[in-house]
N, C-alpha and C positions, 0 to 999 in steps of 0.2 A: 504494500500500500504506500502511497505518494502520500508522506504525512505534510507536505507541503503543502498540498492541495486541501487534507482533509482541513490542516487546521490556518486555512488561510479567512481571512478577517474575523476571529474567533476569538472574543477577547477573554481577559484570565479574571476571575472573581475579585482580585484589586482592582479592576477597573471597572467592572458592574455586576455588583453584591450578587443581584438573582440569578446569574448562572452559576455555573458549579467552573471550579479553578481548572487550570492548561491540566496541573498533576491530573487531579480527577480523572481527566478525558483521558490521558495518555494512559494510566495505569486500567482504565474502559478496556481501552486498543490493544493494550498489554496481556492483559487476561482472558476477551474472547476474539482475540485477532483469530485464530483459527475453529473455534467453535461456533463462532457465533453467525458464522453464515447457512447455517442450519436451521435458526430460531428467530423466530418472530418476536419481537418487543414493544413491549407497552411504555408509552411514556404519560405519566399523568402529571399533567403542568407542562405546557411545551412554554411559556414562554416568549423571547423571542427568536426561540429555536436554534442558538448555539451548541445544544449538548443533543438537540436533534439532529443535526447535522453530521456530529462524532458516532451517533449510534447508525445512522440509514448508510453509514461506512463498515461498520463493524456487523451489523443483520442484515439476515433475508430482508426482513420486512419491518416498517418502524408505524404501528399505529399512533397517534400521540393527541392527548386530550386536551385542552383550553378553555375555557366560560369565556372569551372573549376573540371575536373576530376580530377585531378591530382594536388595540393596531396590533394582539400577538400574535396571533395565527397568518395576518396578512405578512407581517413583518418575518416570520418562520418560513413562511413559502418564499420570500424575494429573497432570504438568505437560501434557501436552499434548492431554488428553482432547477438546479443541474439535477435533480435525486429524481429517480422516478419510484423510490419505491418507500414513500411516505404515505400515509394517509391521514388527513389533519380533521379531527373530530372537535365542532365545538360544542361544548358539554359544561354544566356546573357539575360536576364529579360530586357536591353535595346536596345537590337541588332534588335529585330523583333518583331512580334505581337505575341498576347498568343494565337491567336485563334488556331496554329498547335499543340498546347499542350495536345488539348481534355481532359481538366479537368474534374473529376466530381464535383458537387456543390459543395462546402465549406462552414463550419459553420462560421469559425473560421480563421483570416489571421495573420500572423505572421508579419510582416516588418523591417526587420531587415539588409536591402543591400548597397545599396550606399545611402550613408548621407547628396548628395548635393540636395538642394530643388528641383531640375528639376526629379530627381532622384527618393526622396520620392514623390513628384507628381504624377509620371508616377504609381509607386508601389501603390499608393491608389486608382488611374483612375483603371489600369489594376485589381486590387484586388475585385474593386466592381461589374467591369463587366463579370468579371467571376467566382463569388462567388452567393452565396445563397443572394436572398435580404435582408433576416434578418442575420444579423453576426458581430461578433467580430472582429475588427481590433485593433490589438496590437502594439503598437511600441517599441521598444528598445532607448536608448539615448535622450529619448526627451528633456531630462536635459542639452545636451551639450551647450557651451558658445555660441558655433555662432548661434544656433536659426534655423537651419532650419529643422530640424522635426515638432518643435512646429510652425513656421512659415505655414509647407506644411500642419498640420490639420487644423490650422485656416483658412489659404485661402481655404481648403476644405469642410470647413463649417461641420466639423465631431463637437463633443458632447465628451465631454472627459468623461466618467462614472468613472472609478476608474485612481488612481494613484498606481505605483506600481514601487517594486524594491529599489535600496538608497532613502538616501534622499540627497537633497540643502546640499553642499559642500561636495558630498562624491568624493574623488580622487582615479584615476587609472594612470598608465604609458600606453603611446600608442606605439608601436613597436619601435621606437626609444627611447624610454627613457624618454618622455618629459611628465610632468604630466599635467593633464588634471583634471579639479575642474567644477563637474556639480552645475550648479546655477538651479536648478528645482530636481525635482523627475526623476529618472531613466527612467522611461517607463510608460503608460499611458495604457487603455484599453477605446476602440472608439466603440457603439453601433451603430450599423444600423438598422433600422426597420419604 
């Protein structure tokens, strides 16, 4: 893979909080460079589709969900307009059930949406019941101070396999300005099987 290409105008989580950092994506590419073009993946929170763009590299196929056309979803497809193999769902992942979504299986789940524990709760409930029973569940920020990503897999009883992304004490700004100093590892990768 051309990482040049994959990870051209991509920018890293010190320059816009709501994606996930350069490591992140590279340690992605690192781990299912060669499996993962077998598996289809779910990304819940695209964004403005930075970390979709690393995955529709790395899978077969990248479904990915959003509550707002306008401007993430539009803004995901102009970044990613070379990809043919996205499919961009808008959706409030809290508003309703997934069953109207008619997913196909998924190997692979991204989680990456709303950060409050009810929130990532719901994202792990919905992700397993309409994913493949063997699969990856990823998360973004599990590092952050308040604790509720890492809180929502433990009360979930999920298996942390790898760590991944920064490490303990890596700092971003979040859209205001205010910095934000992760006490854990950036992101996490959860086996199901």
């Amino acid at each position: 893979m051309n990482k040049e290409l994959i990870f051209q105008n991509i920018p890293d989580k010190r320059e816009y909080k709501n994606t996930t950092s350069l490591k992140f994506k590279e340690d992605l590419l690192s781990i299912f460079e060669e499996l993962g073009q077998e598996y289809t993946c779910l990304e819940v929170g695209t964004n403005h589709g930075h970390t979709t763009r690393i995955l529709s590299f790395i899978f077969k196929d990248v479904i990915t969900l959003d509550w707002h056309e306008e401007p993430n979803l539009r803004m995901a497809k102009e970044l990613c307009h070379d990809r043919n193999n996205i499919k961009y769902i808008e959706k409030d992942v809290y508003a309703s059930s997934w069953e109207d979504l008619n997913l196909p299986k998924y190997n692979v789940s991204f989680i990456d949406c709303g950060h409050e524990y009810p929130h990532v709760i719901s994202d792990i409930k919905n992700c397993i019941t309409y994913g493949a029973v063997e699969q990856y569940l990823i998360f973004d920020d599990y590092g952050q101070a308040d604790g509720s990503i890492k809180n929502a897999i433990k009360d979930s009883n999920l298996t942390i396999s790898r760590y991944i992304g920064e490490y303990n004490g890596f700092t971003c700004k979040n859209l205001s300005g205010k910095e934000i100093t992760f006490v854990a590892r950036e992101g996490v990768i959860c086996n199901m099987s």
